[in-house]
C-alpha positions as CSV (number, residue, x, y, z in Angstrom):
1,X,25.8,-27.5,-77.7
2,X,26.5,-30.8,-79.6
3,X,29.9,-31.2,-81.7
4,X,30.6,-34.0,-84.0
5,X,33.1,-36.7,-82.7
6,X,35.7,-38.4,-84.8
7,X,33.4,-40.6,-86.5
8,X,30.7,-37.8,-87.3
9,X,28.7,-38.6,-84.7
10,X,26.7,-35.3,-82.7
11,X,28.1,-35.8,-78.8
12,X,26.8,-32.8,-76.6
13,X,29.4,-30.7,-74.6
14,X,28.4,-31.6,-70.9
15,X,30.4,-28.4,-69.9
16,X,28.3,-25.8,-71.9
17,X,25.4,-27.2,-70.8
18,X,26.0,-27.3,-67.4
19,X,26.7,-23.5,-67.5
20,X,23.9,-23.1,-69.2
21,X,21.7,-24.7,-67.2
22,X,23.0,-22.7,-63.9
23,X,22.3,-19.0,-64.6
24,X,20.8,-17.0,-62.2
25,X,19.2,-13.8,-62.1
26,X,21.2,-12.3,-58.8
27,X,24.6,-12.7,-57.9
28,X,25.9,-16.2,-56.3
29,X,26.5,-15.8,-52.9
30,X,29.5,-17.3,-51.9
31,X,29.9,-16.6,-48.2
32,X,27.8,-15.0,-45.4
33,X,29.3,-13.1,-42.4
34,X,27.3,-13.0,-39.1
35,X,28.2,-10.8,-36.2
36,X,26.6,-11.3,-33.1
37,X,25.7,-8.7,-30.3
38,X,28.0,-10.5,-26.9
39,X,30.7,-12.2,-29.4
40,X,34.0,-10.2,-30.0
41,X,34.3,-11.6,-33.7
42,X,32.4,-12.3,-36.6
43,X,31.9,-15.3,-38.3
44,X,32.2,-16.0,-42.1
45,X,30.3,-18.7,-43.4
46,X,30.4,-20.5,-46.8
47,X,27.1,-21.1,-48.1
48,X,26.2,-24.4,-49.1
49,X,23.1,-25.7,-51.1
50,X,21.8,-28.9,-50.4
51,X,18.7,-30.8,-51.1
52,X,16.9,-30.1,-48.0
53,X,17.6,-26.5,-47.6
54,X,18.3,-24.0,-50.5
55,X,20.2,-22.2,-48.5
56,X,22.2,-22.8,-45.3
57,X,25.0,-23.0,-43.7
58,X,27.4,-25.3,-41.5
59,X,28.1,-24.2,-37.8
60,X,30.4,-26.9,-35.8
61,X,28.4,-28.3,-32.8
62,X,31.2,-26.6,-30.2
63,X,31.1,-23.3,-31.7
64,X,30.3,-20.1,-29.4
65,X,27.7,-18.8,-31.8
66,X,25.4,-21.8,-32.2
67,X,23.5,-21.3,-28.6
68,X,22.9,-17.7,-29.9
69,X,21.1,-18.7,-33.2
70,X,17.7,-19.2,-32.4
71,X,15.1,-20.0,-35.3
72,X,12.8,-17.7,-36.7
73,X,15.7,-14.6,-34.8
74,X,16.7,-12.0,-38.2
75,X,19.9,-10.6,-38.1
76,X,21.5,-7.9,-40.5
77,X,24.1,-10.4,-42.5
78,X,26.9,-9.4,-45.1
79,X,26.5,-11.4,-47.7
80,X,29.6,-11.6,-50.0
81,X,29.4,-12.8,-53.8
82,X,31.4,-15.1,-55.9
83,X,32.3,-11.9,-58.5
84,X,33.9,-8.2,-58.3
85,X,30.9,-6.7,-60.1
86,X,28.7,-7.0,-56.8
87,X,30.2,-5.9,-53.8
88,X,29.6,-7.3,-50.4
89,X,26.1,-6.2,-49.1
90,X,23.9,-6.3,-46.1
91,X,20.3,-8.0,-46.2
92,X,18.1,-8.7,-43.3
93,X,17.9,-12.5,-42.8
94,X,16.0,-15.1,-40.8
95,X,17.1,-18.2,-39.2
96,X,14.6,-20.7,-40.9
97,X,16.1,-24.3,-39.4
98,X,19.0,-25.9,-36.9
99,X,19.3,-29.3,-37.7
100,X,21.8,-31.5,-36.4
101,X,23.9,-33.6,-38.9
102,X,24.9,-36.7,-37.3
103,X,26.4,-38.9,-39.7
104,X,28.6,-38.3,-42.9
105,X,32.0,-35.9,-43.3
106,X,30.0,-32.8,-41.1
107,X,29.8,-35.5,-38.4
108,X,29.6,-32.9,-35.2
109,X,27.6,-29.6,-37.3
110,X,25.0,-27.9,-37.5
111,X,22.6,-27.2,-40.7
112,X,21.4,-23.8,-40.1
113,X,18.9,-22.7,-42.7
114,X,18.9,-19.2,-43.8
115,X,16.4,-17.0,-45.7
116,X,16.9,-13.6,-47.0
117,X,14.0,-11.3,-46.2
118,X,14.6,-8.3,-48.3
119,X,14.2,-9.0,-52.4
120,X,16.5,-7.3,-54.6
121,X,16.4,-6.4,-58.2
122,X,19.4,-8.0,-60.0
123,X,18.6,-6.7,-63.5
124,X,21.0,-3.4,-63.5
125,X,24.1,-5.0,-61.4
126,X,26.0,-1.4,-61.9
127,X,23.1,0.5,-60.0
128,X,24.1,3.7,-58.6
129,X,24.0,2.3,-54.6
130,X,27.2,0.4,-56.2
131,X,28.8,3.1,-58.4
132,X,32.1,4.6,-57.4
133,X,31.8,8.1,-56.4
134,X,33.1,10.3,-59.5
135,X,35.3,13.6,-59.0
136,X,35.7,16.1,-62.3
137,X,38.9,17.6,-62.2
């Protein structure tokens, strides 16, 4: 969107743009939780994107769930979104990469690639999987 600055000049607003330029068709997933079958708890992840991997996440290297993530292993995650209009959900995911990060402030973690499996239709957000049951009284 460009504006005029004091002098009449057009400037663009950096901070519409970016918005803009940043929509997506499904929901931005914020967090992922794994639970794994021998391990008493679960464990929530934040999602990060980075240049080599659209999607992963960061697992410290003394963790107890890292020797139980093997690549190429699915598991059912619950995948929780940045907004209230799409509740938490479960999709089938695959472990895609471990990679080691050895230098930088996630000195002593783990990339672990993730890739969901099953594809969902983001068009209709209010589908009725999501819809609160309705009582007439």
């Amino acid at each position: 969107m460009k504006e005029k600055d004091t002098r009449g000049r057009a400037v663009i607003n950096k901070t519409l743009e970016r918005k803009t330029e940043d929509t997506r068709e499904g929901p931005p997933y914020y967090s992922v939780e794994m639970a794994i079958e021998g391990l008493d708890l679960s464990y929530q992840f934040r999602i990060r994107n980075v240049a080599s991997t659209p999607m992963c996440v960061l697992v410290k290297e003394d963790s107890d769930i890292l020797p139980r993530l093997k690549v190429g292993e699915t598991f059912n995650m619950k995948y929780y979104s940045t907004g209230p209009i799409h509740p938490p959900e479960y999709l089938e995911t695959a472990i895609r990469h471990i990679t080691k990060n050895d230098h930088g402030r996630f000195k002593g973690h783990y990339l672990v690639g993730l890739e969901i499996l099953e594809t969902k239709n983001w068009k209709d957000p209010l589908d009725s999987r999501h819809a609160l049951p309705f009582s007439a009284s």
